[in-house]
C-alpha atoms as one frame of an Amber mdcrd trajectory, in Angstrom:
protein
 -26.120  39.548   6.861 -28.133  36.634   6.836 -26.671  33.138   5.961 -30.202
  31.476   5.772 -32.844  31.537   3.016 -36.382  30.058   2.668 -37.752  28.319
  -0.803 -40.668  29.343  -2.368 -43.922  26.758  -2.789 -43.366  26.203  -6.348
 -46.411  24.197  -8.026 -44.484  22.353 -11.276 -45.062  22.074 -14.923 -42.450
  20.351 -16.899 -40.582  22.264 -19.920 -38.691  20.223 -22.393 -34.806  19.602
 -22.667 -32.422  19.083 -26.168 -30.274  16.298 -25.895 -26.983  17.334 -27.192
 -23.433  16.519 -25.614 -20.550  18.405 -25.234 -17.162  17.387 -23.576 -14.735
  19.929 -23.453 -11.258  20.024 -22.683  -8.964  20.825 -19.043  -6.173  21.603
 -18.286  -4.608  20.683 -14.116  -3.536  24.046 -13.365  -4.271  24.822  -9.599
  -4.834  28.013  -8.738  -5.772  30.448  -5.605  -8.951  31.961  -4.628 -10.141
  33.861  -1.644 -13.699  34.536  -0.471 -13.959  37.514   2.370 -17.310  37.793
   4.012 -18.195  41.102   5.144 -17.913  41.508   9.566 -16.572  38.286   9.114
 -19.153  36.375  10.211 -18.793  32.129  10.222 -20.177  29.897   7.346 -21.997
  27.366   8.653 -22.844  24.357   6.667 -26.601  24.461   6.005 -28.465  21.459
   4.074 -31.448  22.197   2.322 -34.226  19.614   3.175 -37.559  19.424   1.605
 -36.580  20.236  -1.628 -37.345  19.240  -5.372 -34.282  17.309  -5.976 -32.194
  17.954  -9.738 -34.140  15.788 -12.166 -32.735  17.016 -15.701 -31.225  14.402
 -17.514 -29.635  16.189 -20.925 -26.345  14.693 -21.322 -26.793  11.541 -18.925
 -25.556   8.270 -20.152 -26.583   5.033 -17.523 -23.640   2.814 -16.335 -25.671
  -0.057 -15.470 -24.488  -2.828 -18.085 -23.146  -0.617 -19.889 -18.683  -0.672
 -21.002 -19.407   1.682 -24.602 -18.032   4.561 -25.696 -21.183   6.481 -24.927
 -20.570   6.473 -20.689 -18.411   8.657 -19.068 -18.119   6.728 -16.105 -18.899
   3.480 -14.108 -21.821   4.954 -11.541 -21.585   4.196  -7.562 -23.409   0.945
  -6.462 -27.086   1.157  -5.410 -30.264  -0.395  -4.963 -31.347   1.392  -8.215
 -29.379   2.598 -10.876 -27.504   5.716 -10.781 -26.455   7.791 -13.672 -23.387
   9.538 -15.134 -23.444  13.187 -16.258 -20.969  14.375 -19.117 -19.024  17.486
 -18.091 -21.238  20.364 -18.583 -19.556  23.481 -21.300 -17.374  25.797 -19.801
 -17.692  29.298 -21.315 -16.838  32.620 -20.951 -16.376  34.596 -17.271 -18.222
  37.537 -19.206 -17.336  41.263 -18.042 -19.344  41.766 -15.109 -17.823  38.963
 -12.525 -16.983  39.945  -9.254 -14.562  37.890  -7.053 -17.617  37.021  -4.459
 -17.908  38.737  -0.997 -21.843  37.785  -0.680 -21.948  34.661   1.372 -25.800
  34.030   1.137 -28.228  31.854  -0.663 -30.857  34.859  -0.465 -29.544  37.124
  -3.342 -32.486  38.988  -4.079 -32.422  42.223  -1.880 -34.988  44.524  -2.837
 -35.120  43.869  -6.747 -38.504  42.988  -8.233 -39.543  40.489 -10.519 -40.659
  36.808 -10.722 -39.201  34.858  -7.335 -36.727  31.438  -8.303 -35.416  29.141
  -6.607 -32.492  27.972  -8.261 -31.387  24.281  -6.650 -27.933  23.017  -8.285
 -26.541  19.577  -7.324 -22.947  19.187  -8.468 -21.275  16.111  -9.292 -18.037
  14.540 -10.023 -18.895  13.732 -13.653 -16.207  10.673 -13.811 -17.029   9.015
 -10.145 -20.651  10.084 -10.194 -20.015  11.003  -6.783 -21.267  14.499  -5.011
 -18.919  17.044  -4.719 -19.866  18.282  -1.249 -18.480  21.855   0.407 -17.746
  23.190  -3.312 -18.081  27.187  -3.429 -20.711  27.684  -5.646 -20.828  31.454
  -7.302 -24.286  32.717  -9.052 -24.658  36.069 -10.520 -27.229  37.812 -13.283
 -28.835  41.072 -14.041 -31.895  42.262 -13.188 -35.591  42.366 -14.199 -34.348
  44.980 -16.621 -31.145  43.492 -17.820 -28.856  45.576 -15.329 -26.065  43.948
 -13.409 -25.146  45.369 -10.184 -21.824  46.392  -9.469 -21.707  47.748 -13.430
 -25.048  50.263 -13.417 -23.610  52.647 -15.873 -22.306  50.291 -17.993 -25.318
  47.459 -18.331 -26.867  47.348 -21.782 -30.055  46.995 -20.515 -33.134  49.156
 -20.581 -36.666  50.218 -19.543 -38.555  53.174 -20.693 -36.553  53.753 -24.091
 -33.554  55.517 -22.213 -29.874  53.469 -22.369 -27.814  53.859 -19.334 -25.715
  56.929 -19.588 -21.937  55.155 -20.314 -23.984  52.907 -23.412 -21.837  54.036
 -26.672 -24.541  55.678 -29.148 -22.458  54.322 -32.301 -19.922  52.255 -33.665
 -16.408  52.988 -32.778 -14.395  54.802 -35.628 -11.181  52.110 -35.182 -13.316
  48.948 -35.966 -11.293  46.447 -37.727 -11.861  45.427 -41.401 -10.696  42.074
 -41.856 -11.809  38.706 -40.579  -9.899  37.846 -37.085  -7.382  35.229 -37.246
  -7.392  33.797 -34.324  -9.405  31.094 -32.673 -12.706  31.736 -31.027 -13.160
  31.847 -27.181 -14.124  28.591 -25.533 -17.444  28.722 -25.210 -19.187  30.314
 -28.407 -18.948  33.829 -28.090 -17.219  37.402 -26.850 -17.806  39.357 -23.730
 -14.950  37.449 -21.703 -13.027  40.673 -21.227 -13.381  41.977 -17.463 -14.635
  45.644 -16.826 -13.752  46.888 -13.287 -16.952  47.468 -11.080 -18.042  50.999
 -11.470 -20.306  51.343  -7.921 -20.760  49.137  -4.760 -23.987  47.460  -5.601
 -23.952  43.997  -5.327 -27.763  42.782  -5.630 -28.042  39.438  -7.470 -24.927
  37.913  -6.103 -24.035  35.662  -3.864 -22.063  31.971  -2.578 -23.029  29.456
  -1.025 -21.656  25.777  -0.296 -22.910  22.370  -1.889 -23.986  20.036   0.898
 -23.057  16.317   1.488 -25.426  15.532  -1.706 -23.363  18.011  -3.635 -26.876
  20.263  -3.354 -26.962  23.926  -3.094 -29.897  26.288  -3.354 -30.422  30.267
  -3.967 -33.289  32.522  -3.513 -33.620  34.637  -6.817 -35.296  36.284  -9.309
 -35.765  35.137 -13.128 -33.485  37.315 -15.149 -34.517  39.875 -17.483 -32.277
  40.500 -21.067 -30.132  43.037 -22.160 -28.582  43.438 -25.927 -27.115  40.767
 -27.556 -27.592  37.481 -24.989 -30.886  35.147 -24.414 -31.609  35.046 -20.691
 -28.694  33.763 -18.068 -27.537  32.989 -15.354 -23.734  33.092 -14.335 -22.235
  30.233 -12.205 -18.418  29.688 -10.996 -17.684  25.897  -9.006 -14.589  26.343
  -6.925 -13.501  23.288  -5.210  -9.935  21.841  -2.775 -10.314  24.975  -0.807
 -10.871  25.303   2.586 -14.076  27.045   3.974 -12.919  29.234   7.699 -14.937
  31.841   9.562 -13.222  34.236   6.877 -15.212  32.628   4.113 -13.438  30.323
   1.389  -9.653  30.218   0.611  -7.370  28.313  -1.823  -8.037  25.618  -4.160
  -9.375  25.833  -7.972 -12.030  27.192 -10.248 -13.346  24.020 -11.918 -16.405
  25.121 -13.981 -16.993  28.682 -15.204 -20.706  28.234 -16.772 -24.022  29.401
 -17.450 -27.312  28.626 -16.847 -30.220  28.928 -19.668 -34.262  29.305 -20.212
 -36.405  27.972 -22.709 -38.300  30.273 -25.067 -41.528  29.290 -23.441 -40.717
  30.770 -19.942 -39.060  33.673 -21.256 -42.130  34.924 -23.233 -44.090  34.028
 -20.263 -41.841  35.946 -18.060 -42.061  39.258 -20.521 -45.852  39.149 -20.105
 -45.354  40.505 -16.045 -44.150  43.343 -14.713 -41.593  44.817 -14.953 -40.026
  42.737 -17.706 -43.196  43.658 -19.837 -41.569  47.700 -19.409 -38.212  46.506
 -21.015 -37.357  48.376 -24.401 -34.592  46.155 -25.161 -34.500  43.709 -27.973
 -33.853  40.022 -27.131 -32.193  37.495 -28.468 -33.520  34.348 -28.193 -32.030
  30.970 -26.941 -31.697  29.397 -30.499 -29.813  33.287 -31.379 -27.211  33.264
 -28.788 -23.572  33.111 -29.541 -22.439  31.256 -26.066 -25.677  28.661 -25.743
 -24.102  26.186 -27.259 -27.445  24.065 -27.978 -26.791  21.032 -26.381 -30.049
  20.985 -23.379 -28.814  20.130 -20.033 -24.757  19.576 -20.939 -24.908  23.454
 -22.088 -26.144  24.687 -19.061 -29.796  24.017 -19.715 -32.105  24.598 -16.477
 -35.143  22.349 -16.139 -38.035  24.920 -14.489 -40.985  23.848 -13.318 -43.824
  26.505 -12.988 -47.843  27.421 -13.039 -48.607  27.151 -16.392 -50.302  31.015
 -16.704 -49.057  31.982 -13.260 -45.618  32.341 -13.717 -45.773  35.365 -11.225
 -46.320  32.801  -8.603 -43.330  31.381  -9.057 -40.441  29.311 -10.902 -38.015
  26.517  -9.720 -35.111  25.642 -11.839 -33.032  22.859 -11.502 -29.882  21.697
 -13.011 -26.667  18.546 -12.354 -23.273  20.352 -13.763 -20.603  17.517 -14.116
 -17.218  19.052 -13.304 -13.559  17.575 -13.247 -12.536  18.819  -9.239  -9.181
  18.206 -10.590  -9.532  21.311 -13.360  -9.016  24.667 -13.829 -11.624  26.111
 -15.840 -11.760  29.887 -14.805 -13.319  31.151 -17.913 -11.280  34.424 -18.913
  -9.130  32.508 -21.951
């Protein structure tokens, strides 16, 4: 298994952001995770130069000058000012998470569609600071709205045929009346886990944030399946300890997702083989976990070829985290 990826040439066009903010709440509860890698092979620490560096700025408030309300934080000295981001919404784990054994920035493996490079800086959203060696988790479904791992059970669809374990109506024990209890952090369902049913695990993977608190993956833009806009899973685990075995201990601080605009999407659904999709979609401004607010709701800022998206798409993102939470996303 290869611990090494390469990044696309990506030529950029600029999208636009919301500016909403969103500070939700944590809770210090340390927990225990363990990453296995497969032939346990080492995890070496690999910086990725050359890149196009995080420049979304939803949510950002500047320190310089500044004592009000409105910052989160006094920012690090420099020789130009440096900005604060607010902690970015936690929401749901959703059903298809699987406790990572893909240490890789390549996730890809043979599944077609439009190539992305997804580059992530995370930071310490009080201190400003980079939170370096964090375990990083990304997962999504495919061009078609399938999610390895959970084939038979993925609600989405090409050719006008759902996958086989896809209920054909409503079930007969539905319940009447309006639920009393509070809604799931986040703005929606879907935070109940299924168990895995094969060994697929395509469009998965971990990798570690370097000294900058940068980490990069080698993807494909998402396609949609019933009921959600277009996403992108992320976990942050940090105070761990990364060992030839992979990544043990410490705490799941962020449980997110990432988002696209509307404009990318229907550019996206003009090339194969998200154009052969028979599924409905639900756009951004529809979804029940977005929670509107740009860049602090998980946001991605994508630069592309206007016309060629085929060619190509970066996407970019800061998530502000507390390192000192546990946010694992299954409340």
């Amino acid at each position: 298994m290869s611990l090494t990826g390469t990044v696309p040439n990506v030529l950029p066009m600029t999208g636009t952001e919301t500016h909403k903010t969103q500070q939700p709440k944590h809770k210090r509860d340390l927990t225990r995770r363990k990453v296995v890698v497969a032939g346990g092979a080492a995890v070496a620490a690999v910086g990725v130069g050359g890149g196009v560096a995080a420049t979304a700025n939803a949510g950002q408030t500047t320190s310089t000058g500044s004592t009000g309300q409105g910052a989160t934080a006094k920012a690090a000295a420099g020789s130009a000012a440096e900005e604060c981001y607010k902690l970015t919404s936690e929401t749901t784990e959703g059903p298809y998470y699987i406790d990572a054994d893909k240490i890789r920035r390549d996730i890809t493996e043979d599944k077609e569609g439009i190539p992305l490079t997804l580059r992530i800086k995370v930071i310490d959203s009080e201190s400003c600071k980079p939170v370096r060696n964090a375990a990083v988790d990304i997962w999504h479904c495919d061009a078609l709205g399938i999610y390895s791992g959970y084939e038979d059970v993925s609600t989405g669809g090409g050719g006008g045929t759902p996958p086989s374990g896809t209920p054909s109506d409503a079930p007969s024990d539905a319940p009447s009346g309006a639920p009393t209890g509070s809604p799931p952090e986040g703005g929606g369902g879907g935070g109940v886990h299924e168990e895995p049913t094969d060994d697929e695990r395509y469009l998965r993977g971990t990798w570690r944030t370097d000294k900058q608190g940068f980490v990069t993956f080698k993807t494909i833009f998402p396609g949609w399946y019933q009921g959600r806009c277009v996403h992108i899973h992320t976990k942050v685990h940090v105070n761990g300890e990364w060992t030839d075995a992979g990544y043990e201990g410490g705490n799941t601080c962020h449980t997110g997702q990432f988002f696209f605009d509307e404009e990318s999407v229907l550019a996206s659904a003009e090339v194969e083989p998200y154009s052969t999709s028979t599924t409905e979609r639900t756009t951004l401004e529809e979804d029940t976990i977005y929670d509107q607010s740009g860049t602090t709701g998980g946001l991605l800022k994508l630069k592309y070829r206007k016309g060629a998206i085929a060619k190509g798409v970066l996407g970019t993102i800061t998530v502000g985290v507390d390192p000192e939470a546990t946010n694992t996303g299954t409340g």
